[in-house]
N, CA, C and O atoms as a CHARMM CRD file, in Angstrom:
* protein
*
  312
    1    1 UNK  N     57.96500  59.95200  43.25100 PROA 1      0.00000
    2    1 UNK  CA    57.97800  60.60600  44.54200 PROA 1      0.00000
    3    1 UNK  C     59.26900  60.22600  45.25100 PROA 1      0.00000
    4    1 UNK  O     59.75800  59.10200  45.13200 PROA 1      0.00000
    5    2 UNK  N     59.73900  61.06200  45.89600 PROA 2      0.00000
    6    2 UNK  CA    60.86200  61.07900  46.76700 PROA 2      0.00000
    7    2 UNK  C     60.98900  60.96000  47.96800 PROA 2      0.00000
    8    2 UNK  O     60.91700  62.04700  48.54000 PROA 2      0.00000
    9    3 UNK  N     61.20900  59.78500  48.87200 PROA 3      0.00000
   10    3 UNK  CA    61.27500  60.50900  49.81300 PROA 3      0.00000
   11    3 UNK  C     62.39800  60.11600  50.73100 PROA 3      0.00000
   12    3 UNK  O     62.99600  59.04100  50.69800 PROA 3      0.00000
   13    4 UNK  N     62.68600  61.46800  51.84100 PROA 4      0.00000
   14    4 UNK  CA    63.79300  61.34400  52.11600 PROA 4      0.00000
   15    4 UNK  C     64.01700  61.73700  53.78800 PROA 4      0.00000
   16    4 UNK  O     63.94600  62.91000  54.15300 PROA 4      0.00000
   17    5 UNK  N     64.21200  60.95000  54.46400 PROA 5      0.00000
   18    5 UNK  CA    64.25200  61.28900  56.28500 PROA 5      0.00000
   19    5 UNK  C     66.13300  61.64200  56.70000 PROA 5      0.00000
   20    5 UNK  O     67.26200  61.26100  56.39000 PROA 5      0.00000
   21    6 UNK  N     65.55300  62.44200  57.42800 PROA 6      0.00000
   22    6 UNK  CA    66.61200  63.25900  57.47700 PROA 6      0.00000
   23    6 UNK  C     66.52200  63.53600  59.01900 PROA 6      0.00000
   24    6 UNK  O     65.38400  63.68500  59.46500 PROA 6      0.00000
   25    7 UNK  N     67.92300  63.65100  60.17400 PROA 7      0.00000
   26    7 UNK  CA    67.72600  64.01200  61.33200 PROA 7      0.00000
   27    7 UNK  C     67.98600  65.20700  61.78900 PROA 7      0.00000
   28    7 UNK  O     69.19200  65.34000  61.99400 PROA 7      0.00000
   29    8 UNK  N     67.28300  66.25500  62.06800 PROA 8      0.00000
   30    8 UNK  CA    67.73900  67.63600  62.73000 PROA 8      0.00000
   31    8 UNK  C     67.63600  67.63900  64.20000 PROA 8      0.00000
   32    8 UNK  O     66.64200  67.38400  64.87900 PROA 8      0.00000
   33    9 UNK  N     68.83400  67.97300  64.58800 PROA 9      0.00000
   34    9 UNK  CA    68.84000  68.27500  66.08500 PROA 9      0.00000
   35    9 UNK  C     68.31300  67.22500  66.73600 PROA 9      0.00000
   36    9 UNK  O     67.71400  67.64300  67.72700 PROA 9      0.00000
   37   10 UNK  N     68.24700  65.85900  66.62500 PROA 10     0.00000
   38   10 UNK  CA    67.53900  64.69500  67.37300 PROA 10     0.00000
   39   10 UNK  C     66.37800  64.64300  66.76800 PROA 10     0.00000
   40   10 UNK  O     65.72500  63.83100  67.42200 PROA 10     0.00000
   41   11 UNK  N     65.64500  65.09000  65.77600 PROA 11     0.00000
   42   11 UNK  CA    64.41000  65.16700  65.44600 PROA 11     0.00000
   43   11 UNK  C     64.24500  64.57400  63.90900 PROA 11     0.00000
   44   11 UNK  O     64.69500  65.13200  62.90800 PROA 11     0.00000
   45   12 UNK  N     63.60900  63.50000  63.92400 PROA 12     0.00000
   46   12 UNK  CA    63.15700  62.77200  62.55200 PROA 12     0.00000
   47   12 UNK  C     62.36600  63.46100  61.45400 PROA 12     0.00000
   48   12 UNK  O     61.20000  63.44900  61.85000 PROA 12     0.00000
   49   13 UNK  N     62.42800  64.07700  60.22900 PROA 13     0.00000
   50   13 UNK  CA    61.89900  64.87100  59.35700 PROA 13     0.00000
   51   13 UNK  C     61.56300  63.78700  58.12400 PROA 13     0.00000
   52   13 UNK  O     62.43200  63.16000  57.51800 PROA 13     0.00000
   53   14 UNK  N     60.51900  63.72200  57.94700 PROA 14     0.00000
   54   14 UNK  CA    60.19800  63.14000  56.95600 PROA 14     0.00000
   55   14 UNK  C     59.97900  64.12500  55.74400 PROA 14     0.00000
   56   14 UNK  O     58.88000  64.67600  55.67800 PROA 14     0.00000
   57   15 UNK  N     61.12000  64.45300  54.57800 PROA 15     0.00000
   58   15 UNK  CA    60.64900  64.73500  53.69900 PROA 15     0.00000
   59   15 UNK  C     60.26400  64.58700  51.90300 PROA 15     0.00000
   60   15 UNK  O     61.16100  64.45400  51.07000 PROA 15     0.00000
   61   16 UNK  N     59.10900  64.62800  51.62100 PROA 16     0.00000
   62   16 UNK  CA    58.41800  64.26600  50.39200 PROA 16     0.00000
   63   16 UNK  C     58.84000  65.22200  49.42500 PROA 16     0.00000
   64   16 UNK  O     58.14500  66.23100  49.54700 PROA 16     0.00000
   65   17 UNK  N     59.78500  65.35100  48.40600 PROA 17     0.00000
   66   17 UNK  CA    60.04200  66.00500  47.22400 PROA 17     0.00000
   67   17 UNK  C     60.37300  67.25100  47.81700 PROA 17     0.00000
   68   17 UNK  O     59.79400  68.20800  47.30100 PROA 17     0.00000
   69   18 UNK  N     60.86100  67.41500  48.41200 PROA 18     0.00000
   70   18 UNK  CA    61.33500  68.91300  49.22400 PROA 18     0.00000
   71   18 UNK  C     60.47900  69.41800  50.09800 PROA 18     0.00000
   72   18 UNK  O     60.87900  70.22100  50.94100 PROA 18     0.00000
   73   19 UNK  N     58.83600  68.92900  50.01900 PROA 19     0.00000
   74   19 UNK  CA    57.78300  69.59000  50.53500 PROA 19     0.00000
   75   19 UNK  C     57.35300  68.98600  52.10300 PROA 19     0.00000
   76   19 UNK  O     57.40600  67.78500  52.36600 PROA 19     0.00000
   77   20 UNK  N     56.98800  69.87300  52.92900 PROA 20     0.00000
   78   20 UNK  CA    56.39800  68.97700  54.28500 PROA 20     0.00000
   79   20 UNK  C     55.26100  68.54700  54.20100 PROA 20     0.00000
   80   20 UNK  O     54.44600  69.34000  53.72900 PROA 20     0.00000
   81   21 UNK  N     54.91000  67.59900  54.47900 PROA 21     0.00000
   82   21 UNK  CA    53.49800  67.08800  54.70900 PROA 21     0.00000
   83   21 UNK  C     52.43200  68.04100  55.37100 PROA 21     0.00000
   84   21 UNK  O     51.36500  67.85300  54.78700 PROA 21     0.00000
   85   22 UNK  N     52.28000  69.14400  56.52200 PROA 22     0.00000
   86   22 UNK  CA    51.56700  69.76600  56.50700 PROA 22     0.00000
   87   22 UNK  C     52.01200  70.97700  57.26500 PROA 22     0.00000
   88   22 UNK  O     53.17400  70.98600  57.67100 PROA 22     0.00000
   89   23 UNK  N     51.30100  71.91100  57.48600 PROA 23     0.00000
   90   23 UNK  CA    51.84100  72.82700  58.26100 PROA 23     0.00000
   91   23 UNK  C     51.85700  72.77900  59.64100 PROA 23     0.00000
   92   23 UNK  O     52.67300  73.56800  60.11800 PROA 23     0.00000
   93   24 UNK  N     51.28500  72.17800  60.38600 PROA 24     0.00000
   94   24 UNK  CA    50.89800  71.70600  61.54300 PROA 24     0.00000
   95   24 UNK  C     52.31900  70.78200  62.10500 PROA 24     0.00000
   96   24 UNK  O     52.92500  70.75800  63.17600 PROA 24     0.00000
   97   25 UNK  N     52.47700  70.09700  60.85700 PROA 25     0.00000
   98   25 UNK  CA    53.78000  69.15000  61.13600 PROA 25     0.00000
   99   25 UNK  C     55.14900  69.85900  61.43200 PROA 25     0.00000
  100   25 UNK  O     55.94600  69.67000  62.35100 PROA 25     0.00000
  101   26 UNK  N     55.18200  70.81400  60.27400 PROA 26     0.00000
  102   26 UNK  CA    56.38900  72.04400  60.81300 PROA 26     0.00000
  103   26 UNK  C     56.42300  72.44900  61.94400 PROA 26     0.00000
  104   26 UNK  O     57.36200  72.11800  62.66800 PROA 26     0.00000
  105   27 UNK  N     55.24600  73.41100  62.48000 PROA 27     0.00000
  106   27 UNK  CA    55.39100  73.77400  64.00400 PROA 27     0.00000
  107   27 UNK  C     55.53300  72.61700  64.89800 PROA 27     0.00000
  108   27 UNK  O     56.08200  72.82900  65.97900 PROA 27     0.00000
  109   28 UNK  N     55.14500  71.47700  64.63700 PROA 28     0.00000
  110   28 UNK  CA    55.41900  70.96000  65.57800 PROA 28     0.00000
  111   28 UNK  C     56.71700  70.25200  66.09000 PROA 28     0.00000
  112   28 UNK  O     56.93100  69.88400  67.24400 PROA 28     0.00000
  113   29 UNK  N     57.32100  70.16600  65.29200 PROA 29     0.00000
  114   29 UNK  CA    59.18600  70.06000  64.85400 PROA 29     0.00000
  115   29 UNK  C     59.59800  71.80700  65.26500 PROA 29     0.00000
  116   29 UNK  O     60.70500  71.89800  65.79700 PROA 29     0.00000
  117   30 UNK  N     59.01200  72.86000  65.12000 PROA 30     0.00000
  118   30 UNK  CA    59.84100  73.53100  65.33000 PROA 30     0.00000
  119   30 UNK  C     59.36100  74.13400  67.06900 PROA 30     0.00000
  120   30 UNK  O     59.94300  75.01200  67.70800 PROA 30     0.00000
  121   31 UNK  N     58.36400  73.47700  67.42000 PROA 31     0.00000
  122   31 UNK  CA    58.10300  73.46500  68.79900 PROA 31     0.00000
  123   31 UNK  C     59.12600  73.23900  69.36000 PROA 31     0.00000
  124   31 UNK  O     59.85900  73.99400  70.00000 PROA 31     0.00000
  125   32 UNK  N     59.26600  71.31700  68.94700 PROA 32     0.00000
  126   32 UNK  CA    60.29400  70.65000  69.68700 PROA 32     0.00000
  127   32 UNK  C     61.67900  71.33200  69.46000 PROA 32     0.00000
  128   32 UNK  O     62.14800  70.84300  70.48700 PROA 32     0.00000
  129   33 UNK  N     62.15000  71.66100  69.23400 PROA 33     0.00000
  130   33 UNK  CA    63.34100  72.53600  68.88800 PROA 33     0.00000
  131   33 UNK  C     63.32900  73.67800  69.48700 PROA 33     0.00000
  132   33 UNK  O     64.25700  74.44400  69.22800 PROA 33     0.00000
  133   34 UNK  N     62.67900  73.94200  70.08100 PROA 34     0.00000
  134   34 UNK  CA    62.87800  75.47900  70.87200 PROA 34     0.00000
  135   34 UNK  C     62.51100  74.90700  72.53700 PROA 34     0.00000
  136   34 UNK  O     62.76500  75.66400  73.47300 PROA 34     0.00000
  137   35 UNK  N     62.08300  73.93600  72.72300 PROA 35     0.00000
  138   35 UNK  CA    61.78400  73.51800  73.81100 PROA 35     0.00000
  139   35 UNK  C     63.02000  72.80500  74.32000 PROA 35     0.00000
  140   35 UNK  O     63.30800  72.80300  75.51700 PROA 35     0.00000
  141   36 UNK  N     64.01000  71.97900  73.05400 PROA 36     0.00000
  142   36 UNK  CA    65.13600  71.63400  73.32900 PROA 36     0.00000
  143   36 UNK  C     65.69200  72.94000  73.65400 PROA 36     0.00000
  144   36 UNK  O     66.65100  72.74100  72.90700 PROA 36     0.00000
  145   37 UNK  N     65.88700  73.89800  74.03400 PROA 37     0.00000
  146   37 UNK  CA    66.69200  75.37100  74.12600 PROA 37     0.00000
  147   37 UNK  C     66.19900  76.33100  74.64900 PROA 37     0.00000
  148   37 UNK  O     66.52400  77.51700  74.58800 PROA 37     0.00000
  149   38 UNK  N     65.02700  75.60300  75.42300 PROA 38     0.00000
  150   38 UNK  CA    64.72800  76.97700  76.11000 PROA 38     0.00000
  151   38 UNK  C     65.41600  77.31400  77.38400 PROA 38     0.00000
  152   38 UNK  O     64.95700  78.36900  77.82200 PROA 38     0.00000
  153   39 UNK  N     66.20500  76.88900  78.02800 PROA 39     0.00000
  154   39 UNK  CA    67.09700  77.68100  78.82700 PROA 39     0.00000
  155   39 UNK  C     67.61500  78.80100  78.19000 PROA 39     0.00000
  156   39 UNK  O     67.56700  79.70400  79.02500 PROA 39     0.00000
  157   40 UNK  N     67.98300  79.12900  77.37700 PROA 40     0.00000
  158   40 UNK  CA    68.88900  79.61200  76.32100 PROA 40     0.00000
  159   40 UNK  C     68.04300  80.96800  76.69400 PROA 40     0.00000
  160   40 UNK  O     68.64500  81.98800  77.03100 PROA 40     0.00000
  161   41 UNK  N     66.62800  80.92000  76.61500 PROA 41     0.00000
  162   41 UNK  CA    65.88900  81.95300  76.74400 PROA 41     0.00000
  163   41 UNK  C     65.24000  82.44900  78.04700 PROA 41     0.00000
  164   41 UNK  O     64.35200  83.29900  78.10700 PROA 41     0.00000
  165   42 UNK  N     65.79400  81.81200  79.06800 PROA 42     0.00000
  166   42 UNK  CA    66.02600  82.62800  80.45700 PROA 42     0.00000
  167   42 UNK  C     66.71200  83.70400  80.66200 PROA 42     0.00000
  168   42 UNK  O     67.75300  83.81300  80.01300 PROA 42     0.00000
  169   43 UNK  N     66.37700  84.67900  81.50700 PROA 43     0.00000
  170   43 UNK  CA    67.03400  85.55700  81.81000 PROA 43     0.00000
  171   43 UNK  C     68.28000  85.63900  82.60800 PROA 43     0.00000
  172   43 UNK  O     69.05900  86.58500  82.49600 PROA 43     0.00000
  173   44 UNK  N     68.48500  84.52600  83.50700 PROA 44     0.00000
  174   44 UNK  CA    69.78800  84.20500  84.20000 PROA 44     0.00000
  175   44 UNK  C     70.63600  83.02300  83.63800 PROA 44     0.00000
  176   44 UNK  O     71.48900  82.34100  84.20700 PROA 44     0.00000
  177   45 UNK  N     70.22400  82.98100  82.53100 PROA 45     0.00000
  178   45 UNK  CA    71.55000  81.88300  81.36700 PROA 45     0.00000
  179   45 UNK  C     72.33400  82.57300  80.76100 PROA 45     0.00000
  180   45 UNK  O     72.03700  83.68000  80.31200 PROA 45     0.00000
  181   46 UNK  N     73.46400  82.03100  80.64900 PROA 46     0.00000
  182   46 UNK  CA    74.28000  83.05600  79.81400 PROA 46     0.00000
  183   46 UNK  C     74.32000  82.56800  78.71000 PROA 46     0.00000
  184   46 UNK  O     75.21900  81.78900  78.39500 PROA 46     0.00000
  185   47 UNK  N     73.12400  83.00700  77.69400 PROA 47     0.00000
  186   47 UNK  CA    73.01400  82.86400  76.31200 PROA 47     0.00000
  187   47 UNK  C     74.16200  83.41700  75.44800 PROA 47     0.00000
  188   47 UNK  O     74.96000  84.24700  75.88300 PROA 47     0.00000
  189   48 UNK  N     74.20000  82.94300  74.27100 PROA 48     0.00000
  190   48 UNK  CA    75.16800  83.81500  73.18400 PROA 48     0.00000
  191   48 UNK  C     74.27500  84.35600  72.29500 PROA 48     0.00000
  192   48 UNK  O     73.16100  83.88000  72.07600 PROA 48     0.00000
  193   49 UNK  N     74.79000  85.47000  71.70500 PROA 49     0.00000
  194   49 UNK  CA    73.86100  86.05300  70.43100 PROA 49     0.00000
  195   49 UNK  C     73.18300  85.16400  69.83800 PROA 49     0.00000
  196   49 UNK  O     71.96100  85.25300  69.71300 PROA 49     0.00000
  197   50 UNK  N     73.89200  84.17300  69.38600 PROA 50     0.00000
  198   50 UNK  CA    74.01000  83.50100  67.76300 PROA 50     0.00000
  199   50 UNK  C     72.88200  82.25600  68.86800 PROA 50     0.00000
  200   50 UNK  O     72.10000  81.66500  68.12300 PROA 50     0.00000
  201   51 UNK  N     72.77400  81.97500  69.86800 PROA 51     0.00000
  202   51 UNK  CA    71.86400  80.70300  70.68200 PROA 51     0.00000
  203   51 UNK  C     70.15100  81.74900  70.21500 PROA 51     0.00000
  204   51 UNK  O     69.13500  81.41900  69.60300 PROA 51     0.00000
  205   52 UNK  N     70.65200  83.23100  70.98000 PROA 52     0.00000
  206   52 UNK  CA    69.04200  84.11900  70.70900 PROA 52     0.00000
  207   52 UNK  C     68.44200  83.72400  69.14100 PROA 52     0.00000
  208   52 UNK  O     67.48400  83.05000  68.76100 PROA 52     0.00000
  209   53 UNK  N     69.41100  84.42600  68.50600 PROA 53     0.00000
  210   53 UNK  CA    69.18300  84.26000  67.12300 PROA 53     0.00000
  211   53 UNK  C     68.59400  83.30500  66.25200 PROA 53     0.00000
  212   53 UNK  O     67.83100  83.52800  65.31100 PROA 53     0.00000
  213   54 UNK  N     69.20300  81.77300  66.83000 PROA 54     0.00000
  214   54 UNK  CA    68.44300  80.81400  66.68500 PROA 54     0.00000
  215   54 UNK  C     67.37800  80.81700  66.82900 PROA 54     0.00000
  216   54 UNK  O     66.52500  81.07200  65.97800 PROA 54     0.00000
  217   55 UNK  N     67.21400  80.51800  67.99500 PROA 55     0.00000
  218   55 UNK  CA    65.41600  80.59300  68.92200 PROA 55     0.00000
  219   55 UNK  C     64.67900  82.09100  67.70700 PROA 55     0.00000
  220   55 UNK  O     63.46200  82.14900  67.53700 PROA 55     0.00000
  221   56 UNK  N     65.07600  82.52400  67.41900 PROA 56     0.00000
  222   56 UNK  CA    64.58800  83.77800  66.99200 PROA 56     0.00000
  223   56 UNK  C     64.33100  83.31600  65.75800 PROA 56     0.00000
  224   56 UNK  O     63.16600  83.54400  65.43300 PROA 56     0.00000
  225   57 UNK  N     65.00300  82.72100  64.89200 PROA 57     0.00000
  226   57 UNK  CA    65.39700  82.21700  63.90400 PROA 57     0.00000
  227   57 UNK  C     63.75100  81.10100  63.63300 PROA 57     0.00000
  228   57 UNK  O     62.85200  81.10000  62.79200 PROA 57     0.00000
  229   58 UNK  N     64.01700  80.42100  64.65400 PROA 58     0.00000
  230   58 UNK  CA    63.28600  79.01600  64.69100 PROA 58     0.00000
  231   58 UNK  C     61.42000  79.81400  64.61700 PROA 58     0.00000
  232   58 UNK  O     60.59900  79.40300  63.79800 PROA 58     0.00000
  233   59 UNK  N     61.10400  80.93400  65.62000 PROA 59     0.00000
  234   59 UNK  CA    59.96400  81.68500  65.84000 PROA 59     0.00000
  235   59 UNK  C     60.07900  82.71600  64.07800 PROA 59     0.00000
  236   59 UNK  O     59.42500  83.74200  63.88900 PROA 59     0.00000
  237   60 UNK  N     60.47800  82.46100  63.64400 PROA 60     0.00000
  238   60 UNK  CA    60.29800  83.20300  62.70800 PROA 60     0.00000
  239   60 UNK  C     60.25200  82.14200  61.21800 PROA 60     0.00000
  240   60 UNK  O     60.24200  82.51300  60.04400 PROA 60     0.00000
  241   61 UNK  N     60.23300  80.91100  61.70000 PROA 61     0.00000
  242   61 UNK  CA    59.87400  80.10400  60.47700 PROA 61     0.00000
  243   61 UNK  C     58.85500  80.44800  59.52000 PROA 61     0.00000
  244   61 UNK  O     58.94100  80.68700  58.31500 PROA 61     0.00000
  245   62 UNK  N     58.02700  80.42600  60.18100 PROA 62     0.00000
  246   62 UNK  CA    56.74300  80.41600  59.14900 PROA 62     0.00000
  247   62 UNK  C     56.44700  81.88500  58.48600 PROA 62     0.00000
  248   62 UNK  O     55.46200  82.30000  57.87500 PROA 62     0.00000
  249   63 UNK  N     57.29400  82.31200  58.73100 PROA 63     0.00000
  250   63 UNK  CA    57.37700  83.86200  58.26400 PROA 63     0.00000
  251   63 UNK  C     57.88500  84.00300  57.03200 PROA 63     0.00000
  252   63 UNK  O     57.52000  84.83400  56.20100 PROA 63     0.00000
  253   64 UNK  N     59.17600  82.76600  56.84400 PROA 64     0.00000
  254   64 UNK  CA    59.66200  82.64900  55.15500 PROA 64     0.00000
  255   64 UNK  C     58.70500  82.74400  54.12300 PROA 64     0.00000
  256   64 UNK  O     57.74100  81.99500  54.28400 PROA 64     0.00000
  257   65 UNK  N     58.69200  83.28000  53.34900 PROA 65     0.00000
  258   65 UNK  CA    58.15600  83.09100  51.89800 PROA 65     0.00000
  259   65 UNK  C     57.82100  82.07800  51.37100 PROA 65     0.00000
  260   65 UNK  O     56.98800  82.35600  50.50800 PROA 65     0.00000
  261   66 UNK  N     58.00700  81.07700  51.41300 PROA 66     0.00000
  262   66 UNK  CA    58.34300  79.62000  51.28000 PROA 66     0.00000
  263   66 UNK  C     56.91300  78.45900  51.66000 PROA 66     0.00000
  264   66 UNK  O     56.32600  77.51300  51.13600 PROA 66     0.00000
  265   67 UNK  N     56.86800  79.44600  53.15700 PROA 67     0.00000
  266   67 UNK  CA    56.44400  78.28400  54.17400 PROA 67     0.00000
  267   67 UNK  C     55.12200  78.11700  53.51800 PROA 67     0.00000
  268   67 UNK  O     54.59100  78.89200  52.72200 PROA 67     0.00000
  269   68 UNK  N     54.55000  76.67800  54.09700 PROA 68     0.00000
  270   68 UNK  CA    55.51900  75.79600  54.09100 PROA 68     0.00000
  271   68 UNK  C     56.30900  74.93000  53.39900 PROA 68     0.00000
  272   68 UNK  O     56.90700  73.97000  53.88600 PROA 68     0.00000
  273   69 UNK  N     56.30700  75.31300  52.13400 PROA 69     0.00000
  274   69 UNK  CA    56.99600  74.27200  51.70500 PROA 69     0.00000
  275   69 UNK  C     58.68400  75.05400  51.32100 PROA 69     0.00000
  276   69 UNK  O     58.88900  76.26800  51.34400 PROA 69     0.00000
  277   70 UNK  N     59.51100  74.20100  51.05500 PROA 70     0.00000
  278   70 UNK  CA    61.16300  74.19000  50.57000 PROA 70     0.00000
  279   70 UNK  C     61.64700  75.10300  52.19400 PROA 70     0.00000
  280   70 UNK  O     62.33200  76.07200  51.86700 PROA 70     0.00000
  281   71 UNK  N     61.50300  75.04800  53.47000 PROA 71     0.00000
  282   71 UNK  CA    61.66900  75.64700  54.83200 PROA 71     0.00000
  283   71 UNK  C     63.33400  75.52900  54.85600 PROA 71     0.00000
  284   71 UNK  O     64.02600  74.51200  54.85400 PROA 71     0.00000
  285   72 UNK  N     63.69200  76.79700  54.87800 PROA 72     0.00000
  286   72 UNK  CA    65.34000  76.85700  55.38900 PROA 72     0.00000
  287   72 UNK  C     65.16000  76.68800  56.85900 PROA 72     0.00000
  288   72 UNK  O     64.62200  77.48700  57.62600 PROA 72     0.00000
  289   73 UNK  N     65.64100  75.64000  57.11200 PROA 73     0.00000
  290   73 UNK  CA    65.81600  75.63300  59.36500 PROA 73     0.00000
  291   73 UNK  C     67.34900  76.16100  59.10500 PROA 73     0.00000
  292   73 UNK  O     68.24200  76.06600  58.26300 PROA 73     0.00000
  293   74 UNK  N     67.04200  76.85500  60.52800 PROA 74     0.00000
  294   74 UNK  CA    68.65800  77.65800  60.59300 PROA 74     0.00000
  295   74 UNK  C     69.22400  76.33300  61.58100 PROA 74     0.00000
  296   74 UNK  O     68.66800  75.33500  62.04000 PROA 74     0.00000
  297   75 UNK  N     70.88600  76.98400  61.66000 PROA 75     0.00000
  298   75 UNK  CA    71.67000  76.46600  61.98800 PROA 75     0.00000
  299   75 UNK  C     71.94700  76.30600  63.75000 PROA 75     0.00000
  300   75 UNK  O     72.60100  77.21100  64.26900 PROA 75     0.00000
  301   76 UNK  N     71.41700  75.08900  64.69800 PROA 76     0.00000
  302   76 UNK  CA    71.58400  74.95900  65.68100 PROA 76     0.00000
  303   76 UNK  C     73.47200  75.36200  65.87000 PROA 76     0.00000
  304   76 UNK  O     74.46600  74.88600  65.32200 PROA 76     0.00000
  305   77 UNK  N     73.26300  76.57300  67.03200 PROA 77     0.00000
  306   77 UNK  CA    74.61700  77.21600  67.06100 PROA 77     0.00000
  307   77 UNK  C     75.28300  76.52800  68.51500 PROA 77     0.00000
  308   77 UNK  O     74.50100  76.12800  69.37800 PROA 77     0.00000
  309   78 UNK  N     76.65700  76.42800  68.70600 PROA 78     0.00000
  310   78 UNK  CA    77.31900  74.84400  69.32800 PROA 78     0.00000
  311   78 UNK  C     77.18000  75.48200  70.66000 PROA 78     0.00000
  312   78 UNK  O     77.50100  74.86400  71.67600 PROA 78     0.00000
């Protein structure tokens, strides 16, 4: 077994052989990650495409083929 912690966006990921521990655990990492950014998704912020996209990105996790296990997280945009 493998395992391997890894930091996204301030956020500690524990992962086991590529796989997440549960699905519950994903959303809840990808909660925190959209909550880090939700200004982004106000209407009087001046968002960029590629900030929407994210957030869009992030709400559309569990939608991969994949999920949950081997989860591409997109790329927090600067």
């Amino acid at each position: 077994m493998i395992m391997t912690v890894v930091e996204y966006d301030g956020i500690i990921l524990n992962i086991e052989n590529n796989v997440y521990t549960t699905e519950s655990e994903i959303k809840e990492i990808r909660n925190k990650l959209l909550a880090n950014t939700d200004t982004w998704g106000l209407k009087d912020y001046p968002s960029t495409p590629a900030q929407l996209e994210y957030r869009q990105a992030l709400r559309d996790l569990t939608e991969q083929a994949n999920f949950p296990n081997n989860i591409i997280w997109p790329t927090k945009p600067e």
